[in-house]
Every structure is written in C-alpha cells, then in structure tokens.
C-alpha positions in Angstrom: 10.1 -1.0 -4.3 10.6 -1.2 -0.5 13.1 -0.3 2.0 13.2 -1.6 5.6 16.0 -0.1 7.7 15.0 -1.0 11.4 19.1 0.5 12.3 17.0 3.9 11.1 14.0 3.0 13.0 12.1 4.2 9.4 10.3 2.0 7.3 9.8 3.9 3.3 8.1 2.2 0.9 7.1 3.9 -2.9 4.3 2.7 -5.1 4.3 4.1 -8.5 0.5 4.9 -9.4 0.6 6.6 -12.6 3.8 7.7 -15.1 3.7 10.6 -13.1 2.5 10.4 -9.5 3.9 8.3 -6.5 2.8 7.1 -3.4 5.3 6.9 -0.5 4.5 5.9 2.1 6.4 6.6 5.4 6.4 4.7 9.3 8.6 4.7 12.6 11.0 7.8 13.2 11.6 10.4 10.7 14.7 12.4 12.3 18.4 13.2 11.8 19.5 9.8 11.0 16.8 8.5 8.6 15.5 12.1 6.6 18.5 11.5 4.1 16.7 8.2 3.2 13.6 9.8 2.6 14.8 12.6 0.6 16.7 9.7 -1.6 13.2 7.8 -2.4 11.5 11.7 -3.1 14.3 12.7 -5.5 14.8 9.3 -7.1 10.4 9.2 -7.7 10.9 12.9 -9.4 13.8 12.2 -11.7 12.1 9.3 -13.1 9.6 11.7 -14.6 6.8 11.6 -11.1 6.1 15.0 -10.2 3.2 14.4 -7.8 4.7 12.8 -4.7 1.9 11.5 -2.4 3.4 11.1 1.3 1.5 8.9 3.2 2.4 9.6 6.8 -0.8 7.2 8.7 2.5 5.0 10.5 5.1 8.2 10.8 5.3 7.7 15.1 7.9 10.8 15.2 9.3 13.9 12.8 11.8 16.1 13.9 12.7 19.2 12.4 15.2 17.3 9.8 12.3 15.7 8.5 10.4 19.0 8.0 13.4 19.9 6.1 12.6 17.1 3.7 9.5 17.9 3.2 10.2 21.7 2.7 13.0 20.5 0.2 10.8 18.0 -1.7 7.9 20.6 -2.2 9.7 22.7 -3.8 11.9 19.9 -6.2 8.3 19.2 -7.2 7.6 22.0 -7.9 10.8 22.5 -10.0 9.0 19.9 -12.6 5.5 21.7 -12.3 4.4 19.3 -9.7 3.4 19.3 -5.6 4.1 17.0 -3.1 0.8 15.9 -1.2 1.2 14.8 2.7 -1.9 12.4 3.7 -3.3 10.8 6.8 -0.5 12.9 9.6 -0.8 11.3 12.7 -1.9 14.0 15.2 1.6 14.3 16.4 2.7 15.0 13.1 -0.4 16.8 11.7 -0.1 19.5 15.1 4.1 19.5 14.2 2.7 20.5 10.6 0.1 23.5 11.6 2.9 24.6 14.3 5.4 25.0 11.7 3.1 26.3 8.9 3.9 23.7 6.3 0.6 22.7 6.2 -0.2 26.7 4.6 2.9 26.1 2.0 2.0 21.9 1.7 -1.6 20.1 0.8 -2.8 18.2 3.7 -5.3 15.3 3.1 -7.1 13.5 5.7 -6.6 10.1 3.6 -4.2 8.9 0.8 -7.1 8.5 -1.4 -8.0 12.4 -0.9 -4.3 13.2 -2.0 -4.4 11.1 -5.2 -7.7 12.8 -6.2 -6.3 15.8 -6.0 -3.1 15.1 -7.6 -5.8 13.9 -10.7 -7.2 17.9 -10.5 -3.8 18.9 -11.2 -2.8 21.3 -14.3 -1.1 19.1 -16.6 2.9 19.5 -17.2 3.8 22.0 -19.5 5.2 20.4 -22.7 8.4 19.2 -22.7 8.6 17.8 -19.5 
C-alpha cells in the first residue's frame, strides 16, 4: 500500500513484513498538515493485528513538533497491544530533533531499517489472546 500526497509534501508508504510487524516508511515534510496522515497509516497497521511498527525515517527532510506528537501517540497505541514502535535511519535533522526532545530515551532508535526489524524479532511474544 502506498500513499503519494505531494499537496502534503509527505510521501507514506507501509510494507507489511510479518502478521505482526510493519514497515513504514516516511519522506518529504512531516508537520501540521501531513502528521494526521501518518498517524492514519500507524493506527490502521495496529488494528489489523501489527504491533511492531518500524518507521523508516532515511527520506523524512523535516518534522515539526506535530509529528513528534505522532510518534509519542503511536508508541504508546503500540504499546496498548504489547508492542513498540521502532524509528530507523533519522536523518541528522531528525535524529538531533529526536535526542533534543528525549523521544529517543522513551523510543528505540536504529541506525538502519534492518537493525529495527531484528529487534522487533527479539521481542517478547504477545500475550495470548491478542
């Protein structure tokens, strides 16, 4: 599934790599008018049972403090199903708006998409019924 909104200037795109992990991957401007999209692709990945949400953020150019919100939010709706959300490859813009703000303490940052994923494999399974 892939969205492509250039009237955003965001660019979201969501590959499904296991019944329960996601990668999304993020480019362009991540602000007030384009975190609601965002948030819509993290929410619809966890209510279709993923609850490791791998956010691939190599192309993110900007992120404002909206987008931290999403981030914030998303965490803990994963967390809500016994899950995490993973944010890989920051830009250094991003990465330095990440240790600024302290997400990176709350959030697990990995260098490389392929870091996250292993890590989302070390992960305690889901407690039964979910």
């Amino acid at each position: 599934m892939s969205t492509d909104n250039e009237a955003l200037n965001v660019e979201v795109e969501v590959e499904v790599r296991s019944p329960d992990t996601a990668v999304v991957t993020v480019g362009g401007e991540l602000d007030l008018d384009s975190a609601t999209l965002l948030h819509h692709h993290l929410v619809n990945q966890l209510h279709h049972g993923r609850r490791h949400l791998v956010l691939d953020l190599a192309a993110l150019d900007f992120m404002d403090s909206m987008g931290l919100n999403v981030l914030l939010r998303a965490t803990r709706e994963a967390r809500q199903v016994s899950g995490n959300l993973y944010v890989a490859a920051p830009t250094p813009a991003v990465s330095r708006l990440l240790e600024l703000t302290g997400l990176s303490a709350t959030s697990p940052v990995y260098a490389t998409v392929a870091d996250a994923l292993a890590a989302t494999a070390e992960a305690p399974a889901a407690p039964q019924g979910q």
